[in-house]
Structure formats: structure tokens, C-alpha cells
N, C-alpha and C positions, 0 to 999 in steps of 0.2 A: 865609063864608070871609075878608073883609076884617076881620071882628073877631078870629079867632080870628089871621091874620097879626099883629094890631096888638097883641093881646095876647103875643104869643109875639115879638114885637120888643124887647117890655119885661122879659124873662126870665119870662114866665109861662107857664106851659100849653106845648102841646108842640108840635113846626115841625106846620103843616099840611102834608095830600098836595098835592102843586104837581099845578095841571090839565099837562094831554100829549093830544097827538094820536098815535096807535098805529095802525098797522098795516103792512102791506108796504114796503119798501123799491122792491120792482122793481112798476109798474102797467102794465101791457100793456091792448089796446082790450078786451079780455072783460072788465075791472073787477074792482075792489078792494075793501072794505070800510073804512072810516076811523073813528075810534070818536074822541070827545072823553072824557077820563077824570075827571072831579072837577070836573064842569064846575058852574060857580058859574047863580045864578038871572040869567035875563034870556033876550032875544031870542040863538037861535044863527042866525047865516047863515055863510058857507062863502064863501071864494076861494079861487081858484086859479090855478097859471102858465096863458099862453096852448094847452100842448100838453097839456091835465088839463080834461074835461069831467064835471059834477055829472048822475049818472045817477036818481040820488035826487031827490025834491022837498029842494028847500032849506029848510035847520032840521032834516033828520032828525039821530038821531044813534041808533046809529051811520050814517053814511051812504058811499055804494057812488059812484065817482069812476074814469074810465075814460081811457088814453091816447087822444087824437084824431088820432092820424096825424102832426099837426101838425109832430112832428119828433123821431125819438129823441134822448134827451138829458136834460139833469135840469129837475127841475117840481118844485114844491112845493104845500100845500095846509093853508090856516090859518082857523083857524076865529076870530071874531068875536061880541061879547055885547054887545049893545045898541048896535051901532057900534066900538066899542074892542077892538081888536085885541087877540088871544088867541093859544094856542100854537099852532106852528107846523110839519108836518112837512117834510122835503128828500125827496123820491121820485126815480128816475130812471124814464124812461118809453118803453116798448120796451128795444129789443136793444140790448148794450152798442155802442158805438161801436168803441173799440180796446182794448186792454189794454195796461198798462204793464209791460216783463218786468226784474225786477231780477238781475243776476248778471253772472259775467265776460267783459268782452268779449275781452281777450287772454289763448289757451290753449293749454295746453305738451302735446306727445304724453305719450299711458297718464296723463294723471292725470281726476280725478275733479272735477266741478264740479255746483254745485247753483243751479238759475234759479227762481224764483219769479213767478206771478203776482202782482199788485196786485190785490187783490179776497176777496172772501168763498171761503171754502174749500167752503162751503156747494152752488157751483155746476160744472157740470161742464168741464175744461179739455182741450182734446186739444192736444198737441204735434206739432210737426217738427224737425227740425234735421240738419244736415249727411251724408249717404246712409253714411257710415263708422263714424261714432259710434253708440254705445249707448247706449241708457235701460236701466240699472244698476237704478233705483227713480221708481218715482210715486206720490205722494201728496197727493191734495186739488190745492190750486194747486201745488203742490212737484214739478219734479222734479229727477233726480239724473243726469247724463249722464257719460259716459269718451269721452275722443277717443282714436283709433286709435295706436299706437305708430309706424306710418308714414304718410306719404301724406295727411293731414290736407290737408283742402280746405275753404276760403273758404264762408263761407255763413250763415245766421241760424239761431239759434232762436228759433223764434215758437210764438203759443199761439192759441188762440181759445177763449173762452166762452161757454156755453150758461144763457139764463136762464130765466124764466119763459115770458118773450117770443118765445125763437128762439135762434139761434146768430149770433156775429159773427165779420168778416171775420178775417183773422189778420195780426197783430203784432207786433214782438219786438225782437229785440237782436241786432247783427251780432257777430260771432265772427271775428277775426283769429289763426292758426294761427300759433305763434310771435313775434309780438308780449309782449314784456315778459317773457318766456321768461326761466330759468338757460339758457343758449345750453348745447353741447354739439357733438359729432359728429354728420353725417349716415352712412348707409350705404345702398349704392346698385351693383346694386338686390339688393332681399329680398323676397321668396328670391330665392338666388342660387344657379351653378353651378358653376363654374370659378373665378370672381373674383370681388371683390365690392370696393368702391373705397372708401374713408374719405375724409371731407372735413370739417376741423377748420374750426367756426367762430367767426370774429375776438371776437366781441363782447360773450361771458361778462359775467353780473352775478352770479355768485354764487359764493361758498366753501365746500363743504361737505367735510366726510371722505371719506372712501373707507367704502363701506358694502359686507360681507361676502352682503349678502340680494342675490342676484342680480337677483331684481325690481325693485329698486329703481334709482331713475335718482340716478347721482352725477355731480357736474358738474367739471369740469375747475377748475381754480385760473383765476383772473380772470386773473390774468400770463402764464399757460402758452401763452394766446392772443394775448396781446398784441403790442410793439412789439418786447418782449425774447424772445417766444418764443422756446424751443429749437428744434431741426431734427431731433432725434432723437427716435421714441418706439418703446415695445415695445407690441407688438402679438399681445397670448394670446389666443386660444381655447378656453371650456371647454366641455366634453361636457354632459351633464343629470347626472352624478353628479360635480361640480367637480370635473374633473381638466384639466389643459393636453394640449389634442390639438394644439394646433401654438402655436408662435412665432418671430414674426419682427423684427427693426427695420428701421423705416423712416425717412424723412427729409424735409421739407417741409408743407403743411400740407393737399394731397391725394397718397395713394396706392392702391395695389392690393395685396391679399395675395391669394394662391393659395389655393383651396379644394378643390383637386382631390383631395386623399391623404382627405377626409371623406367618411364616408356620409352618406345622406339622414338629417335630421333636426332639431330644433333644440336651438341654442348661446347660451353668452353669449360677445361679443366684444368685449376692454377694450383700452383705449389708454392708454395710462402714459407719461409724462416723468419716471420717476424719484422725485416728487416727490408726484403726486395722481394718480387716476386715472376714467376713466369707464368704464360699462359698457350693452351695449345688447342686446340677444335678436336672434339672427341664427340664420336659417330657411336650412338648406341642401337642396336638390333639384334632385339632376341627371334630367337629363331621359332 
């Protein structure tokens, strides 16, 4: 091996196979197998972290290496020739400790967000997350969650993973409901019967159009909320075939419109300054 290196240092001949240590990533106390791959001539003996005990007589190769209790958490295991340090593998040993969950912690009602574990896709992941919200899709570490259109409540998504080992406790990422939000109108409460209240809020970060797809959420002009607000806005309601069942203007930055002249059922209900406008799904049931 060291000639044919020394030759192929010199542009001669072709790279040798570099030795490696192979096998498992994850080694739990039932044991693992470790194999040294292109291992050169000499003495092999084996070390390893203090949580990684040699179930094999030492020098075997391939040789079988077992977690000792000692401690879940990562261990390594390096083989040696005639004294001189050789290649070396990184193992983790037992159950993972936590997982790390990537994705957004500030989230705006009805939209769609995707959280990710940190970790091989390879192993099994179960989710929680806030009693409202929907898991839309899961996939591998991956998944795909929608927060509620109302009533979004405070709370984590977490994960936990399943290895060789066992399963670990659960971990994750806390979720703030409106935080960092395009702000918008509230509507309260929905379903509603007789009334239903609007209450504009102050704090808009965002401009977008006015969007004709009723599902969709359009957000108010950043000014409309502001310092210079208007006092005036129109207030329609449409049926499920767009048509205006009622309109009203109102004045300030909470009011109330009447719902009494509708049947049971659901609407979209827009608040307009003239200028931009928003729109929200508004569930009407009288009792």
C-alpha cells in the first residue's frame, strides 16, 4: 500500500483504495459488526470511546463492538496497525438524545408550513403539534402542517425518533400564532349568529393586491392601519356563488354588522377602505 501511495504521488499508477472502517452508524448493547476495508499488513488492535465495548477477541476483523450503557450519545471506534493509528469510524450509541426540528416559528392562520427533522430519513419520526392544526402530509423526517383559519393557539411542534436502539423523548420548536404575520382583521366570534364584530389590526407589514380567489387571504395596505387610517370602510358579504348578500359602512377600527337577514351557511366577508381590500370565510349558524 505505502508503494503503490508513493508511486501514484509521483503521477504514476493509479490512487490506491484508501482503508475505512464500515458499518452501522447507530450501535445499541446487542452489537454491531465493524469491518476494516483495505487494511494494509501489520498488527490490527481496536479502540474505542469509553460508551463502545470490543465483544470480539481483539485483532478480529471483521469485528462485533457493542454500546455499554455507559451513556447514550456519540462513540467512535478506530482501528490501529502495529501501533499507528488507522481509520476511524464516529458511531452514536443508544437512543437518540433529542432532535433538532427546523422550520417556522412565527405562523399566520390557513396557511401551510413544512418542519423538518435533522436526522436520517431512514428512521421513524412521529409528530405533535398544536390540538387545531392539521398534518396536510408526512414524509420520511418531513412534515407538512396548515394552522387553523381561527383560534390558533400557543404550542410546539415536536418530533421524536425511533432507532435501532428504541425511541427518544420529544423535541421541537415552539410556534407563536401571529407573530411576524401580514397582520389583517380579526372576526369574532365564527360561527356567528346575529352579529359578528371586526376588529382591524394596527400593525400590517405587508402590501398585496386585492386577490378575486376567495381563499385566499389579502392583506390590508400597511397605511390603511396606521397613524393615518381612515374611519370609513365597506363591509360586503358574499354567498358561495360571489354574490353581495349584504352591505354595510362602518367607522372606527372595531365594529359589528348584523347577520340576522342570512341563512345558515358559509360566506366570505371583505372590509374595503376604498382603496385595498381584505377578505376572510365567515361561517354563519343560527341556533
Amino acid at each position: 500500500m505505502q508503494v503503490k501511495n508513493a508511486w501514484y504521488a509521483v503521477g504514476i499508477g493509479t490512487q490506491p483504495t484508501q482503508m475505512s472502517v464500515t458499518g452501522s452508524f447507530v450501535l445499541c448493547s446487542s452489537g454491531s459488526t465493524y469491518t476494516v476495508n483495505n487494511p494494509p499488513s501489520g498488527t490490527l488492535t481496536w479502540q474505542t470511546s469509553l460508551n463502545i465495548s470490543l465483544v470480539s477477541s481483539q485483532g478480529s476483523n471483521p469485528c462485533n463492538f457493542m454500546a455499554n450503557g455507559y451513556g447514550d450519545g456519540p462513540g467512535w471506534i478506530q482501528a490501529y496497525f502495529d501501533g499507528i493509528p488507522g481509520p476511524i469510524i464516529n458511531v452514536w450509541t443508544g437512543i437518540f438524545q433529542s432532535v433538532v426540528v427546523n422550520g417556522q416559528s412565527g405562523v399566520c392562520p390557513g396557511s401551510l408550513y413544512v418542519y423538518t427533522a435533522q436526522g436520517s430519513p431512514s428512521y421513524s419520526y412521529s409528530w405533535t403539534y398544536p390540538s387545531n392544526w392539521m398534518n396536510n402530509n408526512q414524509y420520511q423526517n418531513t412534515v407538512q402542517l396548515q394552522t387553523p383559519m381561527y383560534n390558533m393557539t400557543y404550542g410546539t411542534v415536536q418530533v421524536s425518533v425511533t432507532n435501532e436502539c428504541g425511541t427518544s423523548g420529544y423535541s421541537g420548536i415552539t410556534v407563536y400564532p401571529g407573530y411576524g404575520c401580514p397582520h389583517y382583521f380579526t372576526v369574532y366570534p365564527n360561527p356567528a349568529s346575529d352579529n359578528v364584530t371586526i376588529t382591524l389590526v394596527e400593525n400590517s407589514s405587508q402590501v398585496t393586491n386585492f386577490d378575486t380567489d376567495t381563499t385566499s387571504i389579502v392583506n390590508m395596505n400597511t397605511n390603511t392601519l396606521g397613524a393615518d387610517a381612515p374611519t370609513n370602510f365597506t363591509v360586503r358579504i358574499y354567498n358561495s356563488q360571489s354574490a353581495v348578500v349584504s352591505t354595510v359602512t362602518r367607522s372606527g377600527k372595531s365594529f359589528s354588522v348584523p347577520l340576522t337577514n342570512l341563512i345558515n351557511g358559509t360566506y366570505i366577508i371583505e372590509v374595503s377602505d376604498g382603496k385595498t381590500s381584505y377578505r376572510q370565510p365567515l361561517i354563519v349558524k343560527h341556533s
